[in-house]
C-alpha positions in Angstrom: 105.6 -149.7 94.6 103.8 -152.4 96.7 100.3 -152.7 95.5 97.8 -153.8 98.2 94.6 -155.7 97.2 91.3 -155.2 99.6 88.6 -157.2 98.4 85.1 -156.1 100.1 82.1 -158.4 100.0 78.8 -157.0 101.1 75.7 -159.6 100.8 72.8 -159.1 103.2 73.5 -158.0 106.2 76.9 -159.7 106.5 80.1 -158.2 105.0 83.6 -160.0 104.5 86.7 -158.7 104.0 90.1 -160.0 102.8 93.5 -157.7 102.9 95.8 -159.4 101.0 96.9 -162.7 102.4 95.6 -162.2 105.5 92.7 -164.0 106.7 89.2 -162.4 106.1 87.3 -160.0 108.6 83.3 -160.8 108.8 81.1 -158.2 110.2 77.5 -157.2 110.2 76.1 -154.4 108.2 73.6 -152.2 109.4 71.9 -149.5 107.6 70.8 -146.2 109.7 67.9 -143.8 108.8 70.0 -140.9 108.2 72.0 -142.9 104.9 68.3 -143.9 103.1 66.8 -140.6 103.5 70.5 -138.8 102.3 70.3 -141.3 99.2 66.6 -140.5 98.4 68.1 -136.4 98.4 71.3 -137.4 96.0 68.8 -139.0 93.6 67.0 -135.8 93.1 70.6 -133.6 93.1 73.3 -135.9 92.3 75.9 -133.3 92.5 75.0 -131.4 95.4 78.1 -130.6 97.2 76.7 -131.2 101.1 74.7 -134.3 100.3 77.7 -136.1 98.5 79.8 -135.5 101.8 77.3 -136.7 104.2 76.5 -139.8 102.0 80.5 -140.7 102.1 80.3 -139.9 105.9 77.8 -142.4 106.6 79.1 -145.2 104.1 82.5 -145.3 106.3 80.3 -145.5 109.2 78.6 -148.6 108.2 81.7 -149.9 107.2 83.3 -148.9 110.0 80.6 -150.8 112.1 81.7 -153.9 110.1 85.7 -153.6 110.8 86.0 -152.5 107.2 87.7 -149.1 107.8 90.4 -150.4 110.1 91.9 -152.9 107.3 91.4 -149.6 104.8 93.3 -147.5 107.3 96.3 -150.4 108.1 96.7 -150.7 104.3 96.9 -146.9 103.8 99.5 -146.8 106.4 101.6 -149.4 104.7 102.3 -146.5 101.9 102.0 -148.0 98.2 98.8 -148.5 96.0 95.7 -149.8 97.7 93.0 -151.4 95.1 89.7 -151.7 97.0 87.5 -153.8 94.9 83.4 -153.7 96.1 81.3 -156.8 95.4 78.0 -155.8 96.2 74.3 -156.9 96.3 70.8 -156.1 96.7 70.5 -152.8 98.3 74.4 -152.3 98.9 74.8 -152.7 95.0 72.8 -149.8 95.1 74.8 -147.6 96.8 77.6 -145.0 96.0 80.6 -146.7 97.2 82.4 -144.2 95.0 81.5 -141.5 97.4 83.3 -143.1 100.5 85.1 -141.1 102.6 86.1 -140.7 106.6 83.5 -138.3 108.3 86.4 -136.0 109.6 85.2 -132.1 108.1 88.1 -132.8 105.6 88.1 -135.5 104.8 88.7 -136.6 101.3 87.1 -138.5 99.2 88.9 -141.9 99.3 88.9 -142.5 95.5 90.7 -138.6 95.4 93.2 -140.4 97.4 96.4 -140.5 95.1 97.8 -144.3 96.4 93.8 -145.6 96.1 92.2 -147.5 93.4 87.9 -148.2 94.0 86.3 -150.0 91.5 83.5 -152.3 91.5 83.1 -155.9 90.9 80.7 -158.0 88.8 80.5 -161.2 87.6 79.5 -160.9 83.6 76.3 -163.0 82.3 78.6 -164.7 79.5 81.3 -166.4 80.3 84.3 -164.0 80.1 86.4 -164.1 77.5 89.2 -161.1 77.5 89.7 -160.9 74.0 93.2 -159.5 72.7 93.7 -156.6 70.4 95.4 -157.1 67.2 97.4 -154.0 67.7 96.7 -151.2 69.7 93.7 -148.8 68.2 90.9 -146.9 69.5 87.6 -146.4 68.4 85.8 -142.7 69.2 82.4 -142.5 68.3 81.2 -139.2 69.1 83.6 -137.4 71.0 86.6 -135.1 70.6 88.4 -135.3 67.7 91.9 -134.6 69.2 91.6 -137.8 71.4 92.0 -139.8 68.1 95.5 -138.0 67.8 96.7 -139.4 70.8 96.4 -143.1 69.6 98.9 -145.1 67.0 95.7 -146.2 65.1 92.1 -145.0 65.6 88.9 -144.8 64.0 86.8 -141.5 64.6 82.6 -142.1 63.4 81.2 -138.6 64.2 77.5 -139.4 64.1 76.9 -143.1 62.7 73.8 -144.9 62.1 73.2 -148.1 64.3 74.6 -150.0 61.1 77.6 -148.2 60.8 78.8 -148.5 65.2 78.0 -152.2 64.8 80.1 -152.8 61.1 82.9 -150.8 63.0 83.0 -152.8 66.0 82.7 -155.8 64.2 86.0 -154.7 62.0 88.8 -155.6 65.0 89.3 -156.3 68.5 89.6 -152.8 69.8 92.2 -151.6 72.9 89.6 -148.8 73.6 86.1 -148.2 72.8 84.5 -144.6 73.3 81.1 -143.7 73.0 80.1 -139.5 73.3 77.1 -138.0 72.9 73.9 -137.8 75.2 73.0 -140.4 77.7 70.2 -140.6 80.1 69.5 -143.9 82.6 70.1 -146.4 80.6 69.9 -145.0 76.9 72.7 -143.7 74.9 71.7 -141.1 71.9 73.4 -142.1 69.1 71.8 -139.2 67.0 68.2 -139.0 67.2 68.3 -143.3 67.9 68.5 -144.4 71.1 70.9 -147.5 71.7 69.4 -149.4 74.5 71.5 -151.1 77.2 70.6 -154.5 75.5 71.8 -153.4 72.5 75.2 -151.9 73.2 76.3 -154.7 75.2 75.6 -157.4 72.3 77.3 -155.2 69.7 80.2 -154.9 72.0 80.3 -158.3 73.6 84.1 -159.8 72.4 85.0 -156.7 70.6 86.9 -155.0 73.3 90.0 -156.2 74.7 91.1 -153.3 77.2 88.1 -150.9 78.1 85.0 -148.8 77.2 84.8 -145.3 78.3 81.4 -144.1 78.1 81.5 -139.9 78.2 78.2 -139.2 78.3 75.4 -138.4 81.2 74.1 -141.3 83.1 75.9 -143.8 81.7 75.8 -145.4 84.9 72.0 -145.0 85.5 69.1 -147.2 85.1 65.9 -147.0 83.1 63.1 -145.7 85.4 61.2 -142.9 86.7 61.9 -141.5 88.9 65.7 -141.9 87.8 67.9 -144.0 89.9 71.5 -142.1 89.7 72.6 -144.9 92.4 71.9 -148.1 91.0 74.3 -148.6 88.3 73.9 -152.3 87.0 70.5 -152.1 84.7 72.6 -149.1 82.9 74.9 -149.4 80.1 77.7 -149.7 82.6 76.5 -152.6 84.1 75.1 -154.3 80.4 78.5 -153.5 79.3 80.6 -155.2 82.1 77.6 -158.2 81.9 78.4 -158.7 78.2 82.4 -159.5 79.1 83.6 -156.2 78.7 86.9 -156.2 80.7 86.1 -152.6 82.2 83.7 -150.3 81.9 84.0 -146.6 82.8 81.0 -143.9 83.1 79.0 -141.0 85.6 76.2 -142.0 87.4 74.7 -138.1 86.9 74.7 -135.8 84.8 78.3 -133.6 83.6 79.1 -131.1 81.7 80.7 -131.2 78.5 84.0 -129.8 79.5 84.7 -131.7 82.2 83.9 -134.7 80.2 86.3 -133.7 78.0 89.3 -133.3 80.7 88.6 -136.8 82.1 88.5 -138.6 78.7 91.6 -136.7 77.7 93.3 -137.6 80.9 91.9 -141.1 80.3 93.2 -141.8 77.1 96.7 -140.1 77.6 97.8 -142.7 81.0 96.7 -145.9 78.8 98.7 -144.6 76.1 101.5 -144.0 78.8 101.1 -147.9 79.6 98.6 -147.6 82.8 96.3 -150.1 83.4 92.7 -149.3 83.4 92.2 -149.0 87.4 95.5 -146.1 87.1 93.8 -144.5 84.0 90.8 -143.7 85.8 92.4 -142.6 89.4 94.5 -139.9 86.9 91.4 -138.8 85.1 89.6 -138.1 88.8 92.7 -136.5 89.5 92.5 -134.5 86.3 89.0 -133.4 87.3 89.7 -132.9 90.9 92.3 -130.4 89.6 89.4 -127.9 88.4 87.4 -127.1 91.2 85.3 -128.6 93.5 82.5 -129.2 91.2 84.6 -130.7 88.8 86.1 -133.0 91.5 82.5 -134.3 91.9 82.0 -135.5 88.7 85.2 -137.0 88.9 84.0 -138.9 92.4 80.4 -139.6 90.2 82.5 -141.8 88.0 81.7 -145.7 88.4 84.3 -148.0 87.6 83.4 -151.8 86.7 85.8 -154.5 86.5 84.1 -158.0 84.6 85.5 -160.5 86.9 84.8 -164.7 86.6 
């Protein structure tokens, strides 16, 4: 299957645009009214069914504005896999690329699309170094038990102290890291200790070769109050993918426990089946999608972060 690469760049109020070998597209982003005030409405009710539609709707339009959706629709067209990868800044950084979709009544979400892989961008604060894995072995702190199964070799640490996560991922080079439990915007509860974003990205900086799957609320949420469900990089996804993490996985709101659960299974069973990250996470969404609409939301809530540079 031909695999088609669209690398986005949105900076200011210029956007550029490169499909594949061809030669780059340069437009000019504007912002209306309509988009801010719908993004002010999603932060109070992330998962509200009519306001993640019309913030997709008016993403394509600004792209759309830019020449952006034409290239998306030419490499659709071509049939194969299409990996869109977002570079953002500044206020675009900010917003839920994720929820992308054409404004036709329906219209799908593009990262629902089977042939589409959307993932974001980000250049780590270290230099990156992908570490490789010794062998391949998961660690599951927190989570189901029966994803442990799944894997050759795995640790399981049900509730550890602080101590024990860090002497763990200090051990080995680990394919998979996955943290459970309750997050909020920027925190992860690990028991009654929260694990700052600072904190989990040293303890995991050169320990993971292949990816971290965070399965908790928020894990790609800020600090802040009011909470920010739409900027992701001051959260533990971003601190993650900032420390050289190769890719980082995790909700911008808040989910339930049993779709949690359905992702991370679906998650863990494709890189076991030898899918790459980016084709893990378009089966999980798939896997939620599945479920019901609401569960197809959290699956379209999901941020994916690739440490580039």
């Amino acid at each position: 299957m031909e695999t088609l690469s669209l690398e986005l760049e949105l900076v200011g109020e210029r956007s550029r645009a490169r499909l594949g070998g061809l030669a780059p597209v340069e437009g000019s982003l504007r912002e209306g009214a309509a988009l801010a005030a719908a993004h002010e409405a999603l932060l109070r009710t992330p998962l509200e069914p009519a306001l993640n539609h019309l913030v997709g709707a008016a993403l394509w339009e600004v792209l759309a504005g830019a020449g952006v959706t034409a290239l998306i629709q030419q490499a659709l067209a071509r049939g194969g896999r299409l990996e869109l990868a977002i570079t953002a800044s500044g206020r675009w950084q900010e917003r839920a690329w994720e929820l992308l979709r054409p404004p036709e009544a329906q219209a799908p979400f593009l990262c629902l699309e089977p042939s589409v892989r959307l993932f974001r961008r980000m250049a780590p604060g270290v230099p990156r170094d992908r570490p490789e894995a010794d062998e391949p072995a998961a660690l599951v702190v927190g989570g189901d038990p029966e994803l442990a199964a799944l894997w050759p070799r795995a640790v399981v640490l049900e509730s550890p102290s602080r101590e024990a996560l860090a002497e763990a991922l200090s051990q080995r080079v680990w394919s998979v890291v996955h943290l459970a439990g309750h997050g909020e915007a920027g925190v992860w509860w690990l028991g009654e200790e929260a694990i700052s974003a600072d904190d989990l990205g040293a303890m995991c900086r050169g320990r993971i070769a292949g990816a971290c799957i965070l399965a908790l609320c928020e894990g790609a949420g800020i600090q802040g109050t009011p909470r920010r469900y739409d900027q992701d990089w001051s959260g533990l996804a971003g601190r993650l993918a900032s420390a050289g993490v190769p890719e980082v996985v995790a909700s911008r709101a808040p989910v339930l426990g049993r779709d949690i659960s359905a992702f991370s299974r679906a998650w863990h069973s494709a890189w076991l089946e030898r899918a790459d990250a980016l084709e893990a996470t378009a089966r999980a969404r798939s896997a939620l999608a599945s479920r019901g609409s609401r569960a197809a939301l959290a699956g379209v809530q999901v941020l994916h972060v690739r440490a580039t540079g």
